[in-house]
LOLO-263719 format. One record per residue: residue in three letters; x, y, z of N, C-alpha, C, CB in turn. Coordinates in steps of 0.1 Angstrom, whole numbers, padded with zeros to 4 digits, always signed. Atoms other than C-alpha are relative to their C-alpha. Glycine has a CB too. Layout:
ALAXYZXYZXYZXYZ...
***
This chain:
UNK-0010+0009-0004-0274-0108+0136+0003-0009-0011-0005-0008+0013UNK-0003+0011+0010-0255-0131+0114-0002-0011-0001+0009-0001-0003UNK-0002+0011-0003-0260-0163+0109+0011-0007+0001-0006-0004-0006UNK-0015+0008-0002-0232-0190+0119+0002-0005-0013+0002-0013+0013UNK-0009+0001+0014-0226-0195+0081+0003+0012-0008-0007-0010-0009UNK-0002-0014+0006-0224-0160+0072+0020+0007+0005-0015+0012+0009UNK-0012-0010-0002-0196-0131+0072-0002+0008+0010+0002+0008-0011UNK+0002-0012-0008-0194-0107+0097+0011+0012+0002-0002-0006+0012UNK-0006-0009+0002-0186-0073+0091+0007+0012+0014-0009+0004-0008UNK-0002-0010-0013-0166-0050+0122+0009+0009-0006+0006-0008+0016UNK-0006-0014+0003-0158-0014+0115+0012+0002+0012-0014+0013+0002UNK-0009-0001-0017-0124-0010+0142-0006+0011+0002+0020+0002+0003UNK+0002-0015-0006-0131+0014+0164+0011+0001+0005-0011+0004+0011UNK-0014+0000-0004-0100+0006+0184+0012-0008-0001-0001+0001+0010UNK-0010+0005+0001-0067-0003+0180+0004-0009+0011+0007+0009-0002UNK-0003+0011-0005-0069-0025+0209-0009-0010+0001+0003+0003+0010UNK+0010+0013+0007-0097-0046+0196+0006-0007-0009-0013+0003-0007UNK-0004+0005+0009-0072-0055+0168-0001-0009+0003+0009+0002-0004UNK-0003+0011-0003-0054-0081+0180-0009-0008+0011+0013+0001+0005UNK+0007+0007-0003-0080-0095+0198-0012-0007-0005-0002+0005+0007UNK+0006+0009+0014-0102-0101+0167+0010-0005-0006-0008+0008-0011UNK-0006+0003+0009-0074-0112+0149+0006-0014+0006+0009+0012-0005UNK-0007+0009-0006-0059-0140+0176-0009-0007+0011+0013+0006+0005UNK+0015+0015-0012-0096-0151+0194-0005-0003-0011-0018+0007+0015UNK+0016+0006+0009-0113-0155+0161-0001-0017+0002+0002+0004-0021UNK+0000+0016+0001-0123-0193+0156-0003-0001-0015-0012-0008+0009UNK+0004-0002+0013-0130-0182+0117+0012+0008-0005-0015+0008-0001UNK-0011-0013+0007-0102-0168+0093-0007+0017-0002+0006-0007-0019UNK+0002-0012+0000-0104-0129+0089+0005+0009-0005-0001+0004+0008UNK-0004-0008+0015-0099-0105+0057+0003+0014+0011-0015+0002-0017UNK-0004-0013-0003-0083-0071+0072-0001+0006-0011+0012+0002+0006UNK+0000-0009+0009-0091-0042+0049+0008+0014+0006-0015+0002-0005UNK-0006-0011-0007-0068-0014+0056-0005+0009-0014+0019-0002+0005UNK+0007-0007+0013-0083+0015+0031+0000+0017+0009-0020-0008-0005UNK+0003-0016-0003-0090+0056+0036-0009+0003-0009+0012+0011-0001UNK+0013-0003+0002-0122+0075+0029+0006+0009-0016-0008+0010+0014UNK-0002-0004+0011-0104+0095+0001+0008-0011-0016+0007+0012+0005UNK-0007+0007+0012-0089+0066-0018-0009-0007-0011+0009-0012+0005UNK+0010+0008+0014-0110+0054-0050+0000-0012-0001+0004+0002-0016UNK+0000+0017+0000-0097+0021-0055-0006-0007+0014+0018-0007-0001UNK+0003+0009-0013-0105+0012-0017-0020+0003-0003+0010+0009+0021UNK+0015+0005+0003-0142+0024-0023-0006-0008-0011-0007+0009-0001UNK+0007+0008+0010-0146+0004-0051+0000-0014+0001+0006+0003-0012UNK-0002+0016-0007-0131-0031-0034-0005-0004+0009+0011-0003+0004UNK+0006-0001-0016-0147-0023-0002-0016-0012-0005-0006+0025+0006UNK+0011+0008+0002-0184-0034-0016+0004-0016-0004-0009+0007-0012UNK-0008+0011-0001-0165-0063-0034+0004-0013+0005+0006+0003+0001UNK-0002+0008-0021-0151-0080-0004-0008+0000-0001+0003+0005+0015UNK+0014+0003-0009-0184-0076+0013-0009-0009-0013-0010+0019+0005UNK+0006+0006+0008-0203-0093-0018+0007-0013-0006-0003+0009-0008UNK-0007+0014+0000-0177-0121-0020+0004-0006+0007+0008-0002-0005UNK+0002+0006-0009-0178-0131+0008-0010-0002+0014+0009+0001+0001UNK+0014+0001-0005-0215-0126+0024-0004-0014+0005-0009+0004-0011UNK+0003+0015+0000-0221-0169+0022+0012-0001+0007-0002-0010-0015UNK-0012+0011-0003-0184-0175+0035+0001-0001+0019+0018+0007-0008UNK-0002-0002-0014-0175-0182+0073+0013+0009+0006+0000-0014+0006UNK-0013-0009+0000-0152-0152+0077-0003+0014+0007+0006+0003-0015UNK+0004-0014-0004-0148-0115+0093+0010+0008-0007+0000+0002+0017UNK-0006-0010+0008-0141-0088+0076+0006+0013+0012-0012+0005-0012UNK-0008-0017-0005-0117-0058+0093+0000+0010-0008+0015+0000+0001UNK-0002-0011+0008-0121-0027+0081+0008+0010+0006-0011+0005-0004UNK-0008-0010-0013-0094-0004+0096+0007+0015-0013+0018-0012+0011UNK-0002-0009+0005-0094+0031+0082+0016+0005+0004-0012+0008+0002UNK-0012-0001-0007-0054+0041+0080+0002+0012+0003+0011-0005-0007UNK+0001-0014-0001-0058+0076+0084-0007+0002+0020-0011+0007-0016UNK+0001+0002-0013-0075+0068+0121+0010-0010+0006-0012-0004+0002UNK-0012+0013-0007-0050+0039+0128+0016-0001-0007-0007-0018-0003UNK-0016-0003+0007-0019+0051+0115+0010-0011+0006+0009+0019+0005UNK-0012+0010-0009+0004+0028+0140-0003-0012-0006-0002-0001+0019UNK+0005+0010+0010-0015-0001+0126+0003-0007-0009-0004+0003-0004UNK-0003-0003+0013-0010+0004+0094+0014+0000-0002-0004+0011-0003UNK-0013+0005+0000+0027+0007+0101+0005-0011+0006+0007+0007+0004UNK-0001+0012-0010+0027-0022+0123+0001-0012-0013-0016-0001+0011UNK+0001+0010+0016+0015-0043+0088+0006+0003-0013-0014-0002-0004UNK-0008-0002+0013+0036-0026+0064-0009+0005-0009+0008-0013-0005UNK+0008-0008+0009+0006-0009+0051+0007+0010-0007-0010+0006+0007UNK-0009-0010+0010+0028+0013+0020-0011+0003-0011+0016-0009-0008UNK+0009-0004+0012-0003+0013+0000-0015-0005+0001+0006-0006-0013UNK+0014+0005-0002-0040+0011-0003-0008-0001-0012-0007+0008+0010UNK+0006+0008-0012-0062-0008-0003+0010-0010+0002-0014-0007-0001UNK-0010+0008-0005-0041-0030+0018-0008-0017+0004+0008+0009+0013UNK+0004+0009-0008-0056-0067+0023+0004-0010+0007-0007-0003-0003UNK-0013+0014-0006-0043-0093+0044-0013-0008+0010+0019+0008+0015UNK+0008+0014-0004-0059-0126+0055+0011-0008+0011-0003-0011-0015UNK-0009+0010-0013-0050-0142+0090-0010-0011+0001+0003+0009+0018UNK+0002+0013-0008-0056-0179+0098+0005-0003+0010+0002-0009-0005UNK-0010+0008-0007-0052-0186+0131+0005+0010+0007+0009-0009-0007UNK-0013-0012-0005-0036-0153+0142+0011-0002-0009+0007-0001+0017UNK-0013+0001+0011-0009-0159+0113-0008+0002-0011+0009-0015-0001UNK+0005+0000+0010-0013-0143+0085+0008-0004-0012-0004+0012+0000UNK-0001+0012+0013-0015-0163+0051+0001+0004-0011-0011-0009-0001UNK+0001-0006+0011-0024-0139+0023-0001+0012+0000-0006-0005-0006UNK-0001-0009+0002-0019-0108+0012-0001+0011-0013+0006-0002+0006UNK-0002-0006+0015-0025-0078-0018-0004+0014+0000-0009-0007-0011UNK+0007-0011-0001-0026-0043-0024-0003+0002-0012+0007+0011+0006UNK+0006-0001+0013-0048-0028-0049-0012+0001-0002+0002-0009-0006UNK+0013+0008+0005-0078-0034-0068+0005-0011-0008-0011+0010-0009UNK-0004+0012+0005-0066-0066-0076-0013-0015+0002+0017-0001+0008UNK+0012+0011-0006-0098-0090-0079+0006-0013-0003-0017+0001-0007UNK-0006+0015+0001-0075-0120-0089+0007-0006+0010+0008-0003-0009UNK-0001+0006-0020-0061-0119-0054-0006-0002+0008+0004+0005+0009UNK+0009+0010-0010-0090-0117-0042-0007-0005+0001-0004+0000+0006UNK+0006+0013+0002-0103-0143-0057+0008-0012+0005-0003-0002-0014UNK-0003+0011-0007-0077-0163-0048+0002+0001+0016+0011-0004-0007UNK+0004-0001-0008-0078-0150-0013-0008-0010+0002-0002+0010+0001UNK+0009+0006-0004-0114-0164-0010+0001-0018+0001-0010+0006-0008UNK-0005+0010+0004-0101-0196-0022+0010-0006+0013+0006+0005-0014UNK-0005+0005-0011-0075-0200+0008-0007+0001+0011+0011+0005+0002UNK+0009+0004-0012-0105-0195+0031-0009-0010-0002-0008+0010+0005UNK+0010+0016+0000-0125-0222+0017+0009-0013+0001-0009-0003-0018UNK-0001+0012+0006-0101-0246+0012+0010-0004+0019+0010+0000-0020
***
């Protein structure tokens, strides 16, 4: 179990748990949209999870190859896709392996 100053990691299983993690949280929440054959997403995947372990946040991981609708739903055009909701509104966004986004990502959840 996590502690209440930790991260917490949820694998989707369904597409109708989205929006229900994304608009009950009481903690902002990093969506990772990624697929099992893309390089860059396994390499950002750990990443994420090691930059933000200490923070009070949940991580989404939503494979787009199981959640295709999803994925079009957020304009997923490329992966890894991340996007940060506060609040049910989301605030930030980057595709890539781009760690200066998401550094500054981490940065709009602390502050």
């Amino acid at each position: 179990m996590n502690s209440p100053d930790s991260s917490e990691i949820i694998h989707l299983k369904s597409a109708s748990d989205f929006k229900t993690i994304i608009y009950q949280s009481t903690v902002p929440v990093i969506v990772d949209f990624h697929a099992d054959w893309c390089g860059p997403c396994k390499k950002l995947g750990p990443v994420i999870k090691d930059k933000i372990k200490s923070l009070k946040v949940k991580l989404v991981t939503v494979d787009i190859d199981d959640f295709q609708d999803l994925a079009e739903e957020y304009e997923v055009t490329g992966i890894p896709h991340v996007i940060l909701f506060k609040e049910g509104v989301r605030v930030n966004y980057f595709v890539g392996y781009d760690i200066m986004s998401l550094d500054n990502m981490i940065k709009d959840i602390s502050s």
